[in-house]
C-alpha positions in Angstrom: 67.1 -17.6 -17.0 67.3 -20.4 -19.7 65.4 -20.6 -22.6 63.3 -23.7 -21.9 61.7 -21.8 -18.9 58.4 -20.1 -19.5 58.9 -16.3 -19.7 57.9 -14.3 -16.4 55.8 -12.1 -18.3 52.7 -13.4 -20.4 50.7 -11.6 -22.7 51.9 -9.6 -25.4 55.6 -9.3 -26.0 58.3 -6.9 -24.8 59.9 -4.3 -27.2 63.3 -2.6 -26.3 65.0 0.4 -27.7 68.8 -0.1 -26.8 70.6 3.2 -27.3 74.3 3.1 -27.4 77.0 4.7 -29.3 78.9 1.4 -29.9 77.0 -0.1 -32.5 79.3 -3.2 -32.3 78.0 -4.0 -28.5 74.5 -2.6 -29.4 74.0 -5.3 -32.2 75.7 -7.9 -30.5 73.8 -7.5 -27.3 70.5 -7.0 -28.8 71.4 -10.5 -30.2 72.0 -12.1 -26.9 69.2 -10.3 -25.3 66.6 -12.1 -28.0 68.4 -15.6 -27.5 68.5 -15.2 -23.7 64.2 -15.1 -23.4 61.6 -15.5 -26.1 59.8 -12.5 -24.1 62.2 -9.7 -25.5 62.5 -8.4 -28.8 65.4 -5.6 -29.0 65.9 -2.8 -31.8 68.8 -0.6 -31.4 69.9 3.0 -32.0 73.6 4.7 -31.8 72.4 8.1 -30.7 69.8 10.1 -29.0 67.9 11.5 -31.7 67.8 7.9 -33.5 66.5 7.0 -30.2 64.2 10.0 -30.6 63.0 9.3 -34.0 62.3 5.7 -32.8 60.1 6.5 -30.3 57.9 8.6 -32.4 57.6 6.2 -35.3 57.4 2.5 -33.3 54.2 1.5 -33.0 55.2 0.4 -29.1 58.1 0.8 -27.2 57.7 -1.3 -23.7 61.5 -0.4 -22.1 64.7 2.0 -22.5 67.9 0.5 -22.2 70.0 3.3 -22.6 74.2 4.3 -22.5 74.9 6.9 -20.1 77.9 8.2 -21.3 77.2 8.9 -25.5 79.0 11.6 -27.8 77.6 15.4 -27.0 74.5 13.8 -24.5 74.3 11.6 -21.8 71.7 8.9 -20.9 70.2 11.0 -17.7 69.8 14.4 -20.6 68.2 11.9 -22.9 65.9 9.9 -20.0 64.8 13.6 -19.0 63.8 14.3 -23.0 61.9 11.1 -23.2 59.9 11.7 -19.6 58.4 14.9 -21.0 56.2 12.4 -23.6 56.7 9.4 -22.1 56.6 9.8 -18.0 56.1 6.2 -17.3 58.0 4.0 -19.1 60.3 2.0 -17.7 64.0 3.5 -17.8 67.1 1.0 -17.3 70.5 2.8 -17.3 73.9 1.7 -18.4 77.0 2.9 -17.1 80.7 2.1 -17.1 81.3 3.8 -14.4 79.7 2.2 -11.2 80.5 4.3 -8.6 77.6 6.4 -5.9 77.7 9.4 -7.6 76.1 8.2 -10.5 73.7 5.8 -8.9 72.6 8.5 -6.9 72.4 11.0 -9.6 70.2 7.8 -11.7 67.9 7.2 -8.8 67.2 11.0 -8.3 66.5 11.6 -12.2 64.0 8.5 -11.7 65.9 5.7 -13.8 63.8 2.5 -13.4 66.9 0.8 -13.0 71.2 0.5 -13.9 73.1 -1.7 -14.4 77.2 -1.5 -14.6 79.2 -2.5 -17.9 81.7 -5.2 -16.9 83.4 -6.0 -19.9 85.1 -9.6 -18.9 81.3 -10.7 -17.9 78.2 -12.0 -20.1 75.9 -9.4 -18.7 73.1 -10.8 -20.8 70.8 -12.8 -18.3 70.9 -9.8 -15.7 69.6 -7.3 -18.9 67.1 -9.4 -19.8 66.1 -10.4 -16.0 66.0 -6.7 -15.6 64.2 -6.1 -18.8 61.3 -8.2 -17.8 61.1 -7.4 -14.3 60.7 -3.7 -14.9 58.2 -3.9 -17.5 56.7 -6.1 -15.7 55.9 -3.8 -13.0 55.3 -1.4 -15.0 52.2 -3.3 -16.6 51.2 -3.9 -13.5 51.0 -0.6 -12.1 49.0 0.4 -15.2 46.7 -2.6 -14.6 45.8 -1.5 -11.2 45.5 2.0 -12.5 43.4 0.7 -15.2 41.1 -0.8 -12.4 41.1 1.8 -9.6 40.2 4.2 -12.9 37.7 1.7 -13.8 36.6 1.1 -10.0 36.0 4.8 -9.6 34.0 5.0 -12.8 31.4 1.9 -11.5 31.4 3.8 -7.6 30.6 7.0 -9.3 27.5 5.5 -11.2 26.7 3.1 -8.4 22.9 3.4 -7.6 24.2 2.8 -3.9 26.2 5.5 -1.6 29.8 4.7 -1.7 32.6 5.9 0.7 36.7 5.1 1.2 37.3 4.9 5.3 40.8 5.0 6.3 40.8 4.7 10.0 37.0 5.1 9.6 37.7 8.8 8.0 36.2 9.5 4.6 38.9 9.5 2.0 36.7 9.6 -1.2 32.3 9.4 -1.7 30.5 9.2 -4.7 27.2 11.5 -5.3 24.7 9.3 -4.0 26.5 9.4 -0.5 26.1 12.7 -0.6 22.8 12.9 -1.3 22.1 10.5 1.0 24.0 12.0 4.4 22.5 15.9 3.1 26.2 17.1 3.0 29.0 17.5 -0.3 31.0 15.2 -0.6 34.1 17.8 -0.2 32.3 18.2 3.0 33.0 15.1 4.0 36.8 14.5 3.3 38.7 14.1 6.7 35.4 13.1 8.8 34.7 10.2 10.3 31.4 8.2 9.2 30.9 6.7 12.5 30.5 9.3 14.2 29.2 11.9 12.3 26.3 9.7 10.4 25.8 6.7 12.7 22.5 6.9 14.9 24.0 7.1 18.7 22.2 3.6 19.2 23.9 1.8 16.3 27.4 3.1 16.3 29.1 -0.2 18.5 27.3 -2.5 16.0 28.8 -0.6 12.8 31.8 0.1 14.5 32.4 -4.0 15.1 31.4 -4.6 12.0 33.9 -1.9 10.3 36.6 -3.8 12.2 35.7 -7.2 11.0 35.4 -6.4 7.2 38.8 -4.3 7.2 40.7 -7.1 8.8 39.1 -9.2 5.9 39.2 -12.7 8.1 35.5 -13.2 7.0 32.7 -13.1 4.3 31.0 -9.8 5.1 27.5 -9.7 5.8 24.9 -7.0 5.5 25.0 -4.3 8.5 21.8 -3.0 9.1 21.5 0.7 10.9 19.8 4.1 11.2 21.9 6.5 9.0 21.6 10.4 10.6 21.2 13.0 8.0 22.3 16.8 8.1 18.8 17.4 8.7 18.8 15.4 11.7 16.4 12.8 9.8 17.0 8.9 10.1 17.3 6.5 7.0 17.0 2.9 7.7 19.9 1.8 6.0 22.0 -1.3 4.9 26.1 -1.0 4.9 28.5 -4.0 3.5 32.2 -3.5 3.7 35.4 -4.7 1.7 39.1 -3.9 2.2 40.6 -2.9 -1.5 44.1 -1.3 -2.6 43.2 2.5 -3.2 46.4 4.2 -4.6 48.2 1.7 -3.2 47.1 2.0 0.3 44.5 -0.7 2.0 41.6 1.3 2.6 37.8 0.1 3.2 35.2 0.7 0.5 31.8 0.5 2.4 28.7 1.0 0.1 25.4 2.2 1.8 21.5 1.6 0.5 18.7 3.5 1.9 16.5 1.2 2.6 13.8 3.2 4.3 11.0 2.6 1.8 11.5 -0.8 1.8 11.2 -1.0 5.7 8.5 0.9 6.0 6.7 -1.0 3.3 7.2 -4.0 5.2 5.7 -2.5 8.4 3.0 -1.5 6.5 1.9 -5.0 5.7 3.3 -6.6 8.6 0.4 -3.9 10.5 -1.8 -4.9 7.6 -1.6 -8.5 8.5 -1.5 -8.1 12.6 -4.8 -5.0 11.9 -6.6 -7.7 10.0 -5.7 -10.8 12.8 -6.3 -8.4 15.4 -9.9 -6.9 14.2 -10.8 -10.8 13.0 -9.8 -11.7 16.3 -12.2 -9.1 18.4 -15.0 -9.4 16.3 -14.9 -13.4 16.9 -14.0 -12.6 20.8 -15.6 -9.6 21.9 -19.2 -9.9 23.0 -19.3 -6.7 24.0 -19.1 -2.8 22.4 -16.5 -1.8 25.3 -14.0 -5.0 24.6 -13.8 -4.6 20.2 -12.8 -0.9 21.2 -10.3 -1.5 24.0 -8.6 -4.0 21.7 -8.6 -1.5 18.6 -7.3 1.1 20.2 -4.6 -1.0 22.0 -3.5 -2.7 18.9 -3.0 0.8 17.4 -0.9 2.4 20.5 1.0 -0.9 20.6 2.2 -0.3 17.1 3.7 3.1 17.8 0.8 5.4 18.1 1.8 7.3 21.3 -2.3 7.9 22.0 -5.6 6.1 20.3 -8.7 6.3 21.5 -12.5 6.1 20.3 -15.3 8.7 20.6 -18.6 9.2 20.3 -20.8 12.4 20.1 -22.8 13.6 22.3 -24.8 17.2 23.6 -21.2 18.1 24.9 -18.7 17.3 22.0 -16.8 14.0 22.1 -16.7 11.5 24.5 -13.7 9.1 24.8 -14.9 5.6 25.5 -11.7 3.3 24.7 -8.5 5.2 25.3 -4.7 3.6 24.9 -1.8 5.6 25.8 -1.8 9.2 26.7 -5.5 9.6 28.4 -4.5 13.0 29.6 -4.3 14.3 26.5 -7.0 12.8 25.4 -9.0 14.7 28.2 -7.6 17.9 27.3 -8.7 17.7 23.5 -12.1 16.6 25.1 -12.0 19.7 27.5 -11.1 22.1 24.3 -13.8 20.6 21.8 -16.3 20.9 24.9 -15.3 24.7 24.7 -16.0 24.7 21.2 -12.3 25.8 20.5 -11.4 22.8 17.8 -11.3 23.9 14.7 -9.4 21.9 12.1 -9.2 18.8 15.4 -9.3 15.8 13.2 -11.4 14.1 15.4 -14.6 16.7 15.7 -13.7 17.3 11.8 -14.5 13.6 11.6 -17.4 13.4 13.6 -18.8 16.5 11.8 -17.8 15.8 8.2 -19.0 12.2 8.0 -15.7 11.5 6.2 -11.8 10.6 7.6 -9.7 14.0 8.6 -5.9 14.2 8.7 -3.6 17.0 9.5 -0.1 16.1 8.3 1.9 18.9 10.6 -0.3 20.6 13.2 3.3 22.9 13.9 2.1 24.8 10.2 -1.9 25.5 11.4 -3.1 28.7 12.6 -3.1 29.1 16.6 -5.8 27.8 18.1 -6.7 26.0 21.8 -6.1 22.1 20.6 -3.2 23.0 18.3 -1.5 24.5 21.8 -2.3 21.4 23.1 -1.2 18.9 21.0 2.2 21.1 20.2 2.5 21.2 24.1 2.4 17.5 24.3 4.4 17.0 21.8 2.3 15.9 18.9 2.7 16.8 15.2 0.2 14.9 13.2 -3.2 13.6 14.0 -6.2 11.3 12.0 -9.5 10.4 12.4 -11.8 7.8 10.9 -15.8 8.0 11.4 -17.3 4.5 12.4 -20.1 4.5 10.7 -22.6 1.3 9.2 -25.5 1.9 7.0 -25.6 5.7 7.5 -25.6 5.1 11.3 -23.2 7.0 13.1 -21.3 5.1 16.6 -18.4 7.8 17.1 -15.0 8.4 15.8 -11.4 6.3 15.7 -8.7 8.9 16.5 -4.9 8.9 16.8 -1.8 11.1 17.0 1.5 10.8 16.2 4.7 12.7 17.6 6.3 12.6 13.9 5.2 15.2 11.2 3.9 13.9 7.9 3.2 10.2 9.4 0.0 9.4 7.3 1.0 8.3 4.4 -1.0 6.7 1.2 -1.0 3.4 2.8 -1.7 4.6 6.5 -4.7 6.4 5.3 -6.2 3.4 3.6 -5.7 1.1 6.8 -7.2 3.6 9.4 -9.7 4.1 7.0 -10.6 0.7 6.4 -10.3 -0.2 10.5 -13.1 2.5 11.3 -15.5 0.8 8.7 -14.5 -2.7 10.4 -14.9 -1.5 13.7 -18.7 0.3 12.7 -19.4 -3.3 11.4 -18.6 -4.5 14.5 -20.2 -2.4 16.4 -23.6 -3.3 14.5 -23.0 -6.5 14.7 -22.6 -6.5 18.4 -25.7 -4.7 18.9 -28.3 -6.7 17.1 -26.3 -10.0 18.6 -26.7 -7.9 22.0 -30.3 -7.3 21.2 -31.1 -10.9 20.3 -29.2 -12.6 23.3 -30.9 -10.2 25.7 -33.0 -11.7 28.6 -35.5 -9.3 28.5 -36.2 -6.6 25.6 -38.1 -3.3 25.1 -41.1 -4.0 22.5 -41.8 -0.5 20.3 -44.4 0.2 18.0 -43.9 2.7 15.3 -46.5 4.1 13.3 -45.1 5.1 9.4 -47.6 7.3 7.5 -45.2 8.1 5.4 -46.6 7.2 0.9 -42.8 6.3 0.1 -43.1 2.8 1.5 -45.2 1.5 -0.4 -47.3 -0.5 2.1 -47.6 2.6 3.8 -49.2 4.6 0.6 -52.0 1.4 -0.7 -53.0 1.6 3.2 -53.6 5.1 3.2 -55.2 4.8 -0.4 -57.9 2.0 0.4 -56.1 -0.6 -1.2 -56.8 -2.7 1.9 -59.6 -1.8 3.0 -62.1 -4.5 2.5 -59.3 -7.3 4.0 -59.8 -7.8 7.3 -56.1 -7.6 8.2 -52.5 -7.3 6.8 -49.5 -8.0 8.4 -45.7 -8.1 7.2 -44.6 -11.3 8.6 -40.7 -11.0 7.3 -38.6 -8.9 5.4 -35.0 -10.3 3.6 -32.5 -8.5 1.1 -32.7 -9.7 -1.8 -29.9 -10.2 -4.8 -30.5 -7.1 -6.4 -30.2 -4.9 -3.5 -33.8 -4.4 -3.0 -36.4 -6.9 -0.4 -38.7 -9.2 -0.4 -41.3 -9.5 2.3 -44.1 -11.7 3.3 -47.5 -10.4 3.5 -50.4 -12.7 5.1 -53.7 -10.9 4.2 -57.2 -12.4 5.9 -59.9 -11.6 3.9 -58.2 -10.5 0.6 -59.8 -11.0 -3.0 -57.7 -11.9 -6.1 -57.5 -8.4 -7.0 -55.1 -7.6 -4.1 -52.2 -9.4 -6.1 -52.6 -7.2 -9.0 -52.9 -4.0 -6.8 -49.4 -4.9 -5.4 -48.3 -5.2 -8.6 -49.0 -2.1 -9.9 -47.0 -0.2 -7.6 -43.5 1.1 -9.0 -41.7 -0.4 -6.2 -43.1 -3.8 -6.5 -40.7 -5.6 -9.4 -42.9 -9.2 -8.3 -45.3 -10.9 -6.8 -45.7 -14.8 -6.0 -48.7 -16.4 -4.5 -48.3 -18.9 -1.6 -51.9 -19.8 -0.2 -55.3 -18.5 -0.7 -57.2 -17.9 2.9 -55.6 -16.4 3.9 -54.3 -15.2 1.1 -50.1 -15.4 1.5 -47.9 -13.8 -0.8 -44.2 -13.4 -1.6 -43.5 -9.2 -3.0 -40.2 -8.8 -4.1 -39.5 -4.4 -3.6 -37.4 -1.9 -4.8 -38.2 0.9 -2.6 -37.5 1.7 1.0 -38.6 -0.2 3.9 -38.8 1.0 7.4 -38.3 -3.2 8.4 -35.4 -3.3 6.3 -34.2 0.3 7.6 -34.4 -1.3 11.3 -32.4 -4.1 10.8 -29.2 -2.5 9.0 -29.0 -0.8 12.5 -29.0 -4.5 14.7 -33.1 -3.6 15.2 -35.4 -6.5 15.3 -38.9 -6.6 13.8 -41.2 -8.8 14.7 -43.8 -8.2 12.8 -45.8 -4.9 10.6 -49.9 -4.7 10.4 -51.3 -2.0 8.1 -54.5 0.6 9.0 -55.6 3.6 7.0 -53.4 5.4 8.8 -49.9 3.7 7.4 -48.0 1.2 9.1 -47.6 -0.1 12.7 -44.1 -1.7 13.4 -43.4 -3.7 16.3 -39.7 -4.3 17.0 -37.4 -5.7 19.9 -34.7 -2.8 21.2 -32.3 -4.2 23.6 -33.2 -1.3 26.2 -35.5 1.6 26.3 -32.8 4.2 26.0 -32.3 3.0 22.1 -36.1 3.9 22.0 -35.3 7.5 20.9 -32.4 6.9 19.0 -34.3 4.6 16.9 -37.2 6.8 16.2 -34.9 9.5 15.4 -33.4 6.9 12.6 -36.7 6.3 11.4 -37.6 10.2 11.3 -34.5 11.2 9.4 -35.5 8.5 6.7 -39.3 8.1 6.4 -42.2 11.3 7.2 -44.8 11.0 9.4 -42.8 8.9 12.3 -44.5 8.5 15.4 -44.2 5.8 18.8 -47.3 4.3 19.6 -46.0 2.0 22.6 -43.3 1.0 24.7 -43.4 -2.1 26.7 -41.2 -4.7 28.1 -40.5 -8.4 27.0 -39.6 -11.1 29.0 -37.4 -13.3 26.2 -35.9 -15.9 28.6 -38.3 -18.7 27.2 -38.7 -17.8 24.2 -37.9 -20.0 21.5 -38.5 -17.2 18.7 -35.6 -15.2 20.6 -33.8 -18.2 20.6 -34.0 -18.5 17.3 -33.3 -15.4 16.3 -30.2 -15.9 18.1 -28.9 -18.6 15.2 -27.1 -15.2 13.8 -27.7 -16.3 10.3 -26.8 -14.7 7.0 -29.2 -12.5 4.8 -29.0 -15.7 1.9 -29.7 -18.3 4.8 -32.7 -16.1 6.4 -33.8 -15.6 3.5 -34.2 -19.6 2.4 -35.7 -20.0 5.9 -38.5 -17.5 5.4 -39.0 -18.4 1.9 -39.3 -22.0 2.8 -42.0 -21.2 5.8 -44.1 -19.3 4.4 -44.4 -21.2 0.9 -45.4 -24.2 3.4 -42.1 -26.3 2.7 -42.1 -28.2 5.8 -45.9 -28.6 5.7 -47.2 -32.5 4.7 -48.0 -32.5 1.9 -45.1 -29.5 1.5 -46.5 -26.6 0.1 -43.8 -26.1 -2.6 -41.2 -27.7 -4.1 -37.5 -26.2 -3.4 -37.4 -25.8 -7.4 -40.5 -24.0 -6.8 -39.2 -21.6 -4.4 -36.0 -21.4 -5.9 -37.7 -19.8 -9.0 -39.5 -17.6 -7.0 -36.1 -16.5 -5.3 -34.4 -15.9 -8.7 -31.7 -18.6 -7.3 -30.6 -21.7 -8.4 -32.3 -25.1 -7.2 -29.1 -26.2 -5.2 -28.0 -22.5 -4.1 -31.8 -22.0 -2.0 -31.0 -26.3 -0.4 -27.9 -25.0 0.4 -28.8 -21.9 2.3 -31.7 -23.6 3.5 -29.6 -26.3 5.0 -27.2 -24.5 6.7 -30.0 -22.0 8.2 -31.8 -25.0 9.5 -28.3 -26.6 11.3 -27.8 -23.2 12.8 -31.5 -23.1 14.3 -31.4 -26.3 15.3 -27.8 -25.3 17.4 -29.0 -22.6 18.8 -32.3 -24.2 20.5 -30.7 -27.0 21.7 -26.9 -26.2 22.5 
């Protein structure tokens, strides 16, 4: 090699200990060596233990180029010293005698290298070619040890599982592997990943993809599939693959992340999203209790509940109305909770507590008749949400699951949040029922009890010189409370202030004189108010000395009882006075009732009637009512507006 060539080695430079007893060739060698390549800097010693000394004092010594014939030692006695400090560094021979035996006995004492004396010949471009190309090597050897040290270091700390594969058998796994499959990693040595971690289903896909990242011909991709623990548990997991130099042999790395909470995060607001369109979607479809809970409960099986169904309580125990999936087993935890043999059953826990009931792993319970039901069938965890609206109870939302601990944080929440959804519904569809319905049951119900406060001035005399008092609407109000509208024949001034002394009456607004109209805004209980949150429609209240008379429109006569039980569990002194049937067909009141406005827009409505807003000359102003309202001037129009579009749609649509 010349000396205007670049030298074959970059980087730092090469020192070289020559070691020969002929100091003569040594020097003028070492000479040549440094004249022959820029890349080689040569010191030289005449005898083993100056080469010795050398080594220990240098601060680096790159290559031995060493004699192997010298007084009392030879070079293969000297290379033999020098390996017991020095294992690795490069080793080049010279020998005068070039025949096998000593090439044999150089290669088996692990020379780098020889070369053979030929006096008559400038030897100096093959030392320093051989120079360079073993030191080369040797740098290179420690620069992929450097890295493979270095590569094991970063795969050790990796966050993800890591894993060697030579012929898809485990050659070398970091912790996290190990923690991920359940087993050591010494375990694993020898065992093929494939097969022994790979889901069944998923094995040809990671298999093909194993193939494609070894033979390197492509930019791998991310390989999703179900990891199999020692457990026999299932990770959803991602794999990537990459064929590296391990030791010197090609071997694939494949690194593995559990990505099983991220998965089932997603599904949990992917279900969030499809529960919400789905229960938006029934409530704006369904005109009917049946159809809302067939499409619940089918939503619920279609996203992997094996069995869903809703319930509702009667003499006997539960009764399934809407069932998806397994209706046999449905009907056997019906037949056990008819025996009274449930226990612990999420679903009669639900209907009984009033509050949702999950059992995580029914395998852990104490015996009982539906726990040998459910294990028989093959389910392990169960839940159940009560639907229930403004204290009224309409049954139970129930569901199993053939996996233990399935109702996580998130689960909970949803199911929990579908059964009040679904109550809601319910309601809604049975005053929208009641309203639509061609003919209607008409009730009165006498109140006697002094917690209204109608009720108690009645039975106190308040009203006893007015020739009568009826309730002609009751609204919610902003602040939780009412307000009604009272139309009193034959009242004095004095009746105002009498409402307004009583501690459920926060304000009173007059509207005309005779008769006397008036606006009371309440605090307290109301049996109208308590009728309505449960789809009930009142038509109107009149006060005796006896309490209050309701009247109110029930879509049948068997919701007669129920609703006087409602009105018995929250008022005393509840009793039905008459039942008689209603003929709503013509009706333009029913019709209107039908508009399905808000509270706020009922509210306006009322307001605006009964302070004589659409009389001429108008009663009121809307500023006027407005203040009466507590609202703002354009927040009552608003309402108002609206209400009066929807009225107007649904008497002449």
């Amino acid at each position: 090699m010349s000396g205007n060539d670049a030298p074959v080695v970059s980087g730092d430079a090469i020192h070289t200990l020559l070691v020969d007893d002929s100091d003569r060739w040594a020097s003028v060698a070492a000479k040549r060596i440094e004249r022959e390549t820029d890349a080689v800097s040569v010191s030289v010693a005449n005898d083993a233990n100056e080469a010795l000394v050398h080594l220990a004092e240098a601060d680096r010594v790159d290559c031995l180029l060493v004699d192997y014939m010298m007084p009392g030692i030879t070079g293969l006695e000297l290379l033999e010293r020098v390996r017991e400090d020095r294992p690795d560094i490069p080793f080049i021979l010279i020998t005068s005698e070039g025949n096998e035996d000593v090439a044999a006995r150089a290669i088996d004492a692990g020379v780098t290298d020889y070369v053979v004396k030929e006096p008559a010949t400038d030897q100096t471009p093959l030392l320093a070619e051989k120079i360079e190309s073993v030191v080369r090597q040797h740098r290179l050897q420690c620069q992929l040890e450097e890295s493979e040290r270095r590569y094991r270091s970063v795969v050790e700390e990796s966050r993800d599982a890591i894993c060697l594969l030579e012929d898809g058998r485990v050659q070398f796994c970091n912790e996290h592997f190990a923690e991920l499959t359940g087993s050591d990693c010494a375990s694993w040595i020898g065992e093929e990943l494939v097969e022994d971690a790979i889901h069944p289903d998923d094995r040809t896909a990671v298999r093909e993809a194993f193939a494609n990242w070894d033979d390197g011909s492509a930019e791998p991709e991310l390989q999703e599939a179900r990891l199999r623990r020692s457990d026999g548990s299932v990770r959803a997991c991602e794999f990537t693959g990459r064929r590296i130099t391990d030791e010197g042999e090609p071997t694939l790395l494949v690194s593995i992340r559990d990505v099983s909470e991220r998965r089932r995060h997603e599904r949990e607001l992917q279900w969030e999203r499809d529960l919400n369109r789905t229960v938006q979607e029934a409530l704006v479809e369904s005109r009917t209790r049946d159809t809302l809970e067939e499409d619940v409960v089918t939503h619920l099986h279609e996203y992997g509940y094996p069995v869903a169904w809703v319930a509702e309580r009667g003499a006997g125990g539960l009764s399934p109305r809407a069932v998806a999936g397994d209706q046999a087993f449905v009907d056997a935890i019906s037949s056990t909770a008819e025996a009274d043999e449930v226990q612990g059953e999420p679903a009669t826990w639900a209907a009984q507590s009033g509050e949702p009931q999950f059992v995580q792993d029914v395998a852990e319970l104490f015996p009982s008749a539906w726990r040998e039901v459910v294990t028989d069938d093959g389910y392990r965890s169960g839940g159940a949400v009560p639907l229930e609206h403004n204290d009224v109870p309409y049954g139970v939302l129930a569901v199993y699951h053939d996996e233990p601990d399935h109702f996580g944080e998130t689960e909970r929440r949803l199911l929990t949040e579908l059964g009040d959804t679904v109550a809601f519904g319910i309601h809604s569809l049975a005053t929208e029922n009641s309203l639509a319905a061609d003919r209607t049951v008409t009730a009165r119900f006498r109140v006697g009890d002094d917690a209204y406060y109608l009720a108690a001035l009645a039975i106190d005399g308040a009203f006893r010189d007015c020739k009568r008092v009826t309730v002609q609407g009751t609204v919610p109000d902003d602040e939780d409370g009412i307000v009604q509208y009272l139309r009193i024949a034959g009242a004095t001034d004095a009746i105002q202030d009498v409402l307004a002394a009583h501690p459920d009456v926060t304000a009173v607004h007059g509207i005309d004189i005779e008769p006397r109209r008036l606006q009371v805004t309440v605090s307290g209980p109301s049996p109208e108010a308590h009728l309505a949150t449960r789809g009930v429609v009142v038509d109107t209240t009149t006060l005796d000395p006896n309490g209050a008379v309701v009247e109110a429109q029930l879509q049948s006569r068997e919701t007669v009882t129920p609703t006087l039980e409602r009105l018995e569990a929250a008022f005393d002194d509840v009793s039905i006075l008459a039942i008689g049937n209603e003929d709503t067909v013509s009706d333009t009141g029913g019709q209107l009732r039908a508009a399905r406005l808000t509270d706020k827009q009922r509210q306006a409505l009322r307001a605006a009637y009964h302070h004589g807003y659409f009389e001429q000359p108008r009663g009121a102003t809307a500023a006027e009512i407005a203040e009466t309202l507590g609202v703002a001037h354009s927040t009552f129009l608003q309402h108002l507006h609206r209400a009066q579009q929807k009225v107007f749609e649904a008497r002449f649509e």
